[in-house]
N, CA, C and O atoms as a GROMACS GRO file, in nm:
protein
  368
    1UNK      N    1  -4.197  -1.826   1.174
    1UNK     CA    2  -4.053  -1.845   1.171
    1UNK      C    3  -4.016  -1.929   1.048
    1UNK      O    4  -4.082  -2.030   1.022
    2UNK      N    5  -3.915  -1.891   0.972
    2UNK     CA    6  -3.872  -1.933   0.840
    2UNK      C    7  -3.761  -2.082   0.896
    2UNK      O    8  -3.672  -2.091   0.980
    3UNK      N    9  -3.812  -2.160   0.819
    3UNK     CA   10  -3.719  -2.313   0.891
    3UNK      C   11  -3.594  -2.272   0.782
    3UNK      O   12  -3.583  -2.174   0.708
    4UNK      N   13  -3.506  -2.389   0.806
    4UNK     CA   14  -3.375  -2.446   0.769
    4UNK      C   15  -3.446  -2.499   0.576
    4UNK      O   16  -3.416  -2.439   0.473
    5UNK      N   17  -3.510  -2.585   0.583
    5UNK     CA   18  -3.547  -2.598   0.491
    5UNK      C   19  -3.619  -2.560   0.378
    5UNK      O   20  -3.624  -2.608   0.264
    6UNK      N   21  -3.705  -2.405   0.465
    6UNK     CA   22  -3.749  -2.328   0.398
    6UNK      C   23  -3.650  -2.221   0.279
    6UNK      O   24  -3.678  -2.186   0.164
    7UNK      N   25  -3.516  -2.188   0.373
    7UNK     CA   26  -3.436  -2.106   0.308
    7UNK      C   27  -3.346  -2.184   0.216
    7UNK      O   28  -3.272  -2.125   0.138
    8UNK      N   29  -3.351  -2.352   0.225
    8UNK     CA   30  -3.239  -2.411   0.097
    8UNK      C   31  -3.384  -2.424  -0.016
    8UNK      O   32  -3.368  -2.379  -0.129
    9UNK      N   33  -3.490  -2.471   0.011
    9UNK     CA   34  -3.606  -2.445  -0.121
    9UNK      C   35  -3.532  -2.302  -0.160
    9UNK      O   36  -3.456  -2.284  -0.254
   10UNK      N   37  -3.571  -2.213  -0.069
   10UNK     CA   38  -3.517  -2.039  -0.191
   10UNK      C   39  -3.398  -2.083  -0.228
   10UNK      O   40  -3.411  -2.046  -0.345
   11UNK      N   41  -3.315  -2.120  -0.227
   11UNK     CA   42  -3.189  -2.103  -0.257
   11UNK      C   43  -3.192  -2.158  -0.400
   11UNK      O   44  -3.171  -2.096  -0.504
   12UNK      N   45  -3.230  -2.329  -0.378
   12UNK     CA   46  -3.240  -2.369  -0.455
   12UNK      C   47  -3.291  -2.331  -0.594
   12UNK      O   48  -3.230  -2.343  -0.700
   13UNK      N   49  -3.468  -2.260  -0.567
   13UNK     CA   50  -3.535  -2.206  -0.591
   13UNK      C   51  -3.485  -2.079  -0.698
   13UNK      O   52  -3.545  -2.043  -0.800
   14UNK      N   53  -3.376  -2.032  -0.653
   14UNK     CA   54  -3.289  -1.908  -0.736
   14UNK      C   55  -3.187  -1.964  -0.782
   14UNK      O   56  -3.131  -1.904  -0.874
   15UNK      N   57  -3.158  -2.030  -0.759
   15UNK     CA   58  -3.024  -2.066  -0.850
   15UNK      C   59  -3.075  -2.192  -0.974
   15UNK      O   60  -3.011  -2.211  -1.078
   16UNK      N   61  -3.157  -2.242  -0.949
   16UNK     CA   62  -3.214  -2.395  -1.025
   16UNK      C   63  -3.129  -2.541  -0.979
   16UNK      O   64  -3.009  -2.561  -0.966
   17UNK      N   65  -3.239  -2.624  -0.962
   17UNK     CA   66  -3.156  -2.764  -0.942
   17UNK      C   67  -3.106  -2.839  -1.017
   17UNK      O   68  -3.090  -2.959  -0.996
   18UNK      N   69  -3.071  -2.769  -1.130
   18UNK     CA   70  -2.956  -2.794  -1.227
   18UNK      C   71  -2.797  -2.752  -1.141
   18UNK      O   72  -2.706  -2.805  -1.078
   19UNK      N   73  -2.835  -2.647  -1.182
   19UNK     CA   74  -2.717  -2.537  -1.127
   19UNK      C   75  -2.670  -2.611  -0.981
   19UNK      O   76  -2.557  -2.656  -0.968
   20UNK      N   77  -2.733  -2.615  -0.915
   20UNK     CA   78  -2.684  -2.616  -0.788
   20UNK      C   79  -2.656  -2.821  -0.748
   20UNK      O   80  -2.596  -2.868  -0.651
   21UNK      N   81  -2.702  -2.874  -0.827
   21UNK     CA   82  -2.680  -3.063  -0.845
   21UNK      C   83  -2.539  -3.008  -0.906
   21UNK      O   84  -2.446  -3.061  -0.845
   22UNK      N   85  -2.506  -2.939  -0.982
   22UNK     CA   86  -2.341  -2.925  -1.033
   22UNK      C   87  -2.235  -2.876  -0.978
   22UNK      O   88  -2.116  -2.894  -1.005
   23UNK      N   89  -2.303  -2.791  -0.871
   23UNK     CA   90  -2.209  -2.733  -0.788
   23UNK      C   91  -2.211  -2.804  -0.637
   23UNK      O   92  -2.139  -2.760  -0.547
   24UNK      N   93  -2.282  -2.898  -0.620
   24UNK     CA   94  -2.292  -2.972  -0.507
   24UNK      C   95  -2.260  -3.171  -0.475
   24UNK      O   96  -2.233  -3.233  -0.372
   25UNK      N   97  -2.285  -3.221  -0.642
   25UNK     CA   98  -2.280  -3.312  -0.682
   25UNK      C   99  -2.458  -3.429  -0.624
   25UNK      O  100  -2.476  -3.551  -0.629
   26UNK      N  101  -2.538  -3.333  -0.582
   26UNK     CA  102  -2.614  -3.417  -0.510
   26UNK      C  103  -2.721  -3.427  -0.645
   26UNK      O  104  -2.697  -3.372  -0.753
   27UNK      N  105  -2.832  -3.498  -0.619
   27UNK     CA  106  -2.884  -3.564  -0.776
   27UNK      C  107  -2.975  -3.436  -0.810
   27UNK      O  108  -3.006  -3.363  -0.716
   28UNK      N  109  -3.022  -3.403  -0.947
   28UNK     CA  110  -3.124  -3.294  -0.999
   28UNK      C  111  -3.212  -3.344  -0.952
   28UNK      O  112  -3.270  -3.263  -0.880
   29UNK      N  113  -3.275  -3.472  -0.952
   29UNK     CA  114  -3.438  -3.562  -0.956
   29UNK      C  115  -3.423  -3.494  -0.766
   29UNK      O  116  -3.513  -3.412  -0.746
   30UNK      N  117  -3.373  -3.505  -0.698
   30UNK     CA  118  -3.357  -3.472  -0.596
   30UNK      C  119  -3.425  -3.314  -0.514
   30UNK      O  120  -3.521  -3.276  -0.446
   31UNK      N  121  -3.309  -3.269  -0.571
   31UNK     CA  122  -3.331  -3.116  -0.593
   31UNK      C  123  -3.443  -3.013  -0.638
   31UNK      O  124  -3.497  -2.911  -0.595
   32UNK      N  125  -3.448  -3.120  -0.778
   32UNK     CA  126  -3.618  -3.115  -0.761
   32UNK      C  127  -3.752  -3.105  -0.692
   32UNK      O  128  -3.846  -3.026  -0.685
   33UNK      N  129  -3.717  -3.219  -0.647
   33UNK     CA  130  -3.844  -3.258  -0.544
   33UNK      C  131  -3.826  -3.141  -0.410
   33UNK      O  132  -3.918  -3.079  -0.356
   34UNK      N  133  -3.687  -3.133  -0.378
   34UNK     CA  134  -3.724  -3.030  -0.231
   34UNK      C  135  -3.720  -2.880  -0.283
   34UNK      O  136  -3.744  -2.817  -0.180
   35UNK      N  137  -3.707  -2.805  -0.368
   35UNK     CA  138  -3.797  -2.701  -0.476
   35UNK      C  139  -3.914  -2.726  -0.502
   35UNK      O  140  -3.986  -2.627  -0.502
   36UNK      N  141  -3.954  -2.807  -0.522
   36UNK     CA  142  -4.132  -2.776  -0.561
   36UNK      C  143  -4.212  -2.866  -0.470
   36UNK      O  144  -4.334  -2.859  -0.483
   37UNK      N  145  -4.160  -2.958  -0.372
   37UNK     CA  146  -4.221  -3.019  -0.308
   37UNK      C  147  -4.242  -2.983  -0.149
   37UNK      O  148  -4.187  -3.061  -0.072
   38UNK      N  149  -4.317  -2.873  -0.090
   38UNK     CA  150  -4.284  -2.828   0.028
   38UNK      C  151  -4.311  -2.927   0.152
   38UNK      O  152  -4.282  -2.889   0.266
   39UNK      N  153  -4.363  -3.047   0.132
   39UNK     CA  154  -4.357  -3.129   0.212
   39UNK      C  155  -4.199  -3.218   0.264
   39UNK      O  156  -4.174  -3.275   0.371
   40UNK      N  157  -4.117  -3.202   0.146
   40UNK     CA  158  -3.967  -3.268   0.118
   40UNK      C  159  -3.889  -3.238   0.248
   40UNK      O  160  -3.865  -3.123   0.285
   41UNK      N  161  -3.853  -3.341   0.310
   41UNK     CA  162  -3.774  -3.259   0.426
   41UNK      C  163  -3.573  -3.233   0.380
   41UNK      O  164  -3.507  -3.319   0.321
   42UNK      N  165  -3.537  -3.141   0.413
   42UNK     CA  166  -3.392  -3.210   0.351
   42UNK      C  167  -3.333  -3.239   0.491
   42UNK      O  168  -3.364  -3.236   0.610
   43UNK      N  169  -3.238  -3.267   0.417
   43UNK     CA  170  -3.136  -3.398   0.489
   43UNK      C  171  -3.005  -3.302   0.549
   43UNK      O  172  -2.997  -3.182   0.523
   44UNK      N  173  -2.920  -3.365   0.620
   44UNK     CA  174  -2.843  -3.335   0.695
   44UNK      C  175  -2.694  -3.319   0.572
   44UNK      O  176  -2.597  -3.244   0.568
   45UNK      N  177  -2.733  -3.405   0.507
   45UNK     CA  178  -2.589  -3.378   0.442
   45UNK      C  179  -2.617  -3.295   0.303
   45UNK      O  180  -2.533  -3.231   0.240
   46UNK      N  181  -2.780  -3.314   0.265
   46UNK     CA  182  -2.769  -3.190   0.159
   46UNK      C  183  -2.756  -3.088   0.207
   46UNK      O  184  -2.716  -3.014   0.118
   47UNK      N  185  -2.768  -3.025   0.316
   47UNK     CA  186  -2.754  -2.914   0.401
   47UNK      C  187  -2.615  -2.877   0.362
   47UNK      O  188  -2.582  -2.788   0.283
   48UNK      N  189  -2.530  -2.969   0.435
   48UNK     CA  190  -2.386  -2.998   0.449
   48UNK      C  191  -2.329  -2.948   0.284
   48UNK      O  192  -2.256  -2.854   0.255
   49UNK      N  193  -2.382  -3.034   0.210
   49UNK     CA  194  -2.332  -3.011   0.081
   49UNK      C  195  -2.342  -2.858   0.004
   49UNK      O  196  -2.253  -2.796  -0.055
   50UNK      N  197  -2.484  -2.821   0.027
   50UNK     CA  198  -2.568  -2.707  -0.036
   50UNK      C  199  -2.435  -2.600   0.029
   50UNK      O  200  -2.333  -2.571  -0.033
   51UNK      N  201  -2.471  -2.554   0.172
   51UNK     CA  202  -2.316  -2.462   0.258
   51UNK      C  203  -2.208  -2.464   0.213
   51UNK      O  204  -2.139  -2.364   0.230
   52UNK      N  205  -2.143  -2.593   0.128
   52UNK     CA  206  -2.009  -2.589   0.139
   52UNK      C  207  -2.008  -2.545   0.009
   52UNK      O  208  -1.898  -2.503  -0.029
   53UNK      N  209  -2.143  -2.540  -0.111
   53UNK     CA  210  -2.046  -2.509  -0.178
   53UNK      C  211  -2.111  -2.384  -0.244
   53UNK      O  212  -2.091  -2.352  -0.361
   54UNK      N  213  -2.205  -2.307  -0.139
   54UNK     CA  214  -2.242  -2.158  -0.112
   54UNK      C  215  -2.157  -2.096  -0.012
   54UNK      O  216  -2.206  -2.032   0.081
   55UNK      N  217  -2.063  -2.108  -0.024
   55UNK     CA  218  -2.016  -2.078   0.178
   55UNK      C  219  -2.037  -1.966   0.224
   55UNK      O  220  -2.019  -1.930   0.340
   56UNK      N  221  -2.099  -1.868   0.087
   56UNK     CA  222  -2.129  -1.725   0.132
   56UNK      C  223  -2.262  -1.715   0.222
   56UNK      O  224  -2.280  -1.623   0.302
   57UNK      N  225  -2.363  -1.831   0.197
   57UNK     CA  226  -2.492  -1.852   0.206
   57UNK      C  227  -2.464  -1.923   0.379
   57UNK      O  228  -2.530  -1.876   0.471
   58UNK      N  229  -2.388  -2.009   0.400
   58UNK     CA  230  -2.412  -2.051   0.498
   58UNK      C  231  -2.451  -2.067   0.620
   58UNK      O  232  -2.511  -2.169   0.656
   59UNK      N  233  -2.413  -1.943   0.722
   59UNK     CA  234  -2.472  -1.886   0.779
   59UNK      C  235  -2.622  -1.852   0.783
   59UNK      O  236  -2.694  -1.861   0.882
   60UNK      N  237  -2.651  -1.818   0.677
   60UNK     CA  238  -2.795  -1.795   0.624
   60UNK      C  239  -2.873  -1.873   0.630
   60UNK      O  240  -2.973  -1.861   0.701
   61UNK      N  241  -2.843  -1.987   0.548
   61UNK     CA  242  -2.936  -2.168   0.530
   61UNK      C  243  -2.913  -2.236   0.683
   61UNK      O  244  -3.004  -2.310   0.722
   62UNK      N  245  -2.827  -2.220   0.747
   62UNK     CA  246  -2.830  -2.280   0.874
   62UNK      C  247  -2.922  -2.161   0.981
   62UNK      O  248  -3.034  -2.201   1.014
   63UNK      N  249  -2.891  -2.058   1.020
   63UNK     CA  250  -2.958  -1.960   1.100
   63UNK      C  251  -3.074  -1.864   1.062
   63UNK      O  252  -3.150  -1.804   1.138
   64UNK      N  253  -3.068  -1.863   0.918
   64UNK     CA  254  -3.134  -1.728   0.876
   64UNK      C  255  -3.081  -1.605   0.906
   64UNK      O  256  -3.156  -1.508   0.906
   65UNK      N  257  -2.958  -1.591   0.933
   65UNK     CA  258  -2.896  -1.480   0.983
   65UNK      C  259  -2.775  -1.424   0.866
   65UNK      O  260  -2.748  -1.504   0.776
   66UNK      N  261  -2.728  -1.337   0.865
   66UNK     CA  262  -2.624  -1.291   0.764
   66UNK      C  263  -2.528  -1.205   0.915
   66UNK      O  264  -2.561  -1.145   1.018
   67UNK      N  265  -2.393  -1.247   0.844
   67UNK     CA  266  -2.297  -1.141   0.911
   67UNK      C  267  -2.226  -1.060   0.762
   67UNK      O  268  -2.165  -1.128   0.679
   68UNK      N  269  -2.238  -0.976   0.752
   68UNK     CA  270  -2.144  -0.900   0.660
   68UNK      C  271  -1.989  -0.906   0.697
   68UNK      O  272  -1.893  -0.909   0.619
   69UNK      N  273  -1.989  -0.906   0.822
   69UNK     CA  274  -1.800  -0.861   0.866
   69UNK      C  275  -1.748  -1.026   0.804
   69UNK      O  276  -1.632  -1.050   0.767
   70UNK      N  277  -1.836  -1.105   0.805
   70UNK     CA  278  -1.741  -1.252   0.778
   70UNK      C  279  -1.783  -1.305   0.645
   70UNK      O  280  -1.755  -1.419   0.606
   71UNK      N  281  -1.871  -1.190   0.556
   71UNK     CA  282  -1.885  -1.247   0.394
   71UNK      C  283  -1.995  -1.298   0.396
   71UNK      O  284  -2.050  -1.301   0.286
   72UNK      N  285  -2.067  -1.356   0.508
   72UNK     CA  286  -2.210  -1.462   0.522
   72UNK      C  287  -2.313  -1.294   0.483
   72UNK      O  288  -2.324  -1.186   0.540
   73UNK      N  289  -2.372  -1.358   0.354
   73UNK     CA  290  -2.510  -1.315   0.374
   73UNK      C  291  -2.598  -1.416   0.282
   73UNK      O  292  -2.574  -1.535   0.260
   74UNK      N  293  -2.722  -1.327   0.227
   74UNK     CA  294  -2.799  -1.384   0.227
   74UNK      C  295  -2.853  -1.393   0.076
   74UNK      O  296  -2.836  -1.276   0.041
   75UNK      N  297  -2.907  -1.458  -0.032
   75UNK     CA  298  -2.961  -1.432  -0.153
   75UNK      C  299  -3.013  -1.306  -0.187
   75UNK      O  300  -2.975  -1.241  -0.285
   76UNK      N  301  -3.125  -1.260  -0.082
   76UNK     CA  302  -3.140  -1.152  -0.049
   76UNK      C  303  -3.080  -1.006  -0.095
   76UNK      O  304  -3.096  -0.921  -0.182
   77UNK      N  305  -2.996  -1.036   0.024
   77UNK     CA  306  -2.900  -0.919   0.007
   77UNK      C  307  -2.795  -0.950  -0.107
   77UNK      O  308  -2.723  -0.860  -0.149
   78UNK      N  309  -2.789  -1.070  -0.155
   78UNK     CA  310  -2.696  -1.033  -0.289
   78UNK      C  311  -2.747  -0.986  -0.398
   78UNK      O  312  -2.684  -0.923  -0.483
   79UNK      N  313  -2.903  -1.024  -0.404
   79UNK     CA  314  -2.984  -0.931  -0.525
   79UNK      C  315  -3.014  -0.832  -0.533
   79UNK      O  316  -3.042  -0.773  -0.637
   80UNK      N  317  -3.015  -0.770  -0.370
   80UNK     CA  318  -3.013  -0.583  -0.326
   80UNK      C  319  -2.860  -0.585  -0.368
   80UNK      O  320  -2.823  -0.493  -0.441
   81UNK      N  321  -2.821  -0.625  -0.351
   81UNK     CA  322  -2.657  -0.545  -0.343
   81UNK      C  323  -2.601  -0.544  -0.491
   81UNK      O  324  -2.502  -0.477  -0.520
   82UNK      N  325  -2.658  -0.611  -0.568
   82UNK     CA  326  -2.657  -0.601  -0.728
   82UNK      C  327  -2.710  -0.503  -0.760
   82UNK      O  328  -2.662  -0.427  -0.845
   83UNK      N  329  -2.804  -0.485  -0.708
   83UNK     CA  330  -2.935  -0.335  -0.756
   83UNK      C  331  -2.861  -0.224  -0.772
   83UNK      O  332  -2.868  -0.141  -0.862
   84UNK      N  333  -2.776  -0.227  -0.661
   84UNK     CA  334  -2.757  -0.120  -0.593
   84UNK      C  335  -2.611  -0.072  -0.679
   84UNK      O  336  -2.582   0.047  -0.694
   85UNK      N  337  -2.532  -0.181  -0.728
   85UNK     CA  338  -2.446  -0.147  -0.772
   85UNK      C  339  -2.450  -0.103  -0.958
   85UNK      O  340  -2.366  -0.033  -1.015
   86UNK      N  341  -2.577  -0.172  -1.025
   86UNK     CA  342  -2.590  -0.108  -1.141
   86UNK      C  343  -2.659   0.028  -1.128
   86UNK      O  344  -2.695   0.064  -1.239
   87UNK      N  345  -2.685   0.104  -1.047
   87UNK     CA  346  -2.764   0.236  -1.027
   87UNK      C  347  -2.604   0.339  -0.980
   87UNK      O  348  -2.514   0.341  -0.896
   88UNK      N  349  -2.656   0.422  -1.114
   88UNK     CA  350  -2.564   0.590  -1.079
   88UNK      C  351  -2.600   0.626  -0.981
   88UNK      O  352  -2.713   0.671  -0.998
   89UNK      N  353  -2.571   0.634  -0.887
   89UNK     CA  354  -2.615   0.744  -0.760
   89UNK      C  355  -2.542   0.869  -0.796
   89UNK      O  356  -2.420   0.864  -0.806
   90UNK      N  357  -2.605   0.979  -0.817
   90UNK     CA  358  -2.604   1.131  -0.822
   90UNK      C  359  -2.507   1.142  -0.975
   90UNK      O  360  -2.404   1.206  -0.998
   91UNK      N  361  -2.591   1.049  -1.063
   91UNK     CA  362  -2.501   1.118  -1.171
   91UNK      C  363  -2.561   1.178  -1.287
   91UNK      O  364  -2.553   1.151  -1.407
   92UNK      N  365  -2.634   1.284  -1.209
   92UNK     CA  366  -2.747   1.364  -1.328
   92UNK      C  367  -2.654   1.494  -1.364
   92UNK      O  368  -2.694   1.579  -1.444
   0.00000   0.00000   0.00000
């Protein structure tokens, strides 16, 4: 079973803890450490922070779950769903 903390490392992990210390305000040296440090536990309010200011992700980093009808998905599926949209389908 994939934890809570497992899916903000990916997150983090794809976006960089640059990127995401700027869009969250929480520290890089930080961010750091719970990206490459799998022992790092995170915290309740980087959680808090990371969601609010992915809100597409949220659902996701808290449950591991995606709803499409309410916008929640997942890194995942936003890198399939990129794929999918630079490919011609049937335009030979």
């Amino acid at each position: 079973m994939e934890l809570t903390q497992d899916r903000v490392r990916a997150l983090v992990h794809m976006l960089g803890h640059r990127a995401v210390a700027d869009a969250t305000g929480l520290k890089p040296e930080r961010l750091k450490t719970i990206r490459y440090n799998k022992d790092a536990q995170v915290r309740t309010n980087e959680l808090d922070a990371i969601a609010g200011a992915y809100q597409q992700y949220s659902l996701w980093l808290r449950t591991g779950e995606i709803d499409l009808s309410r916008g929640q998905i997942s890194p995942a599926y936003a890198e399939a769903d990129l794929k999918l949209e630079g490919q011609e389908a049937g335009s030979r």
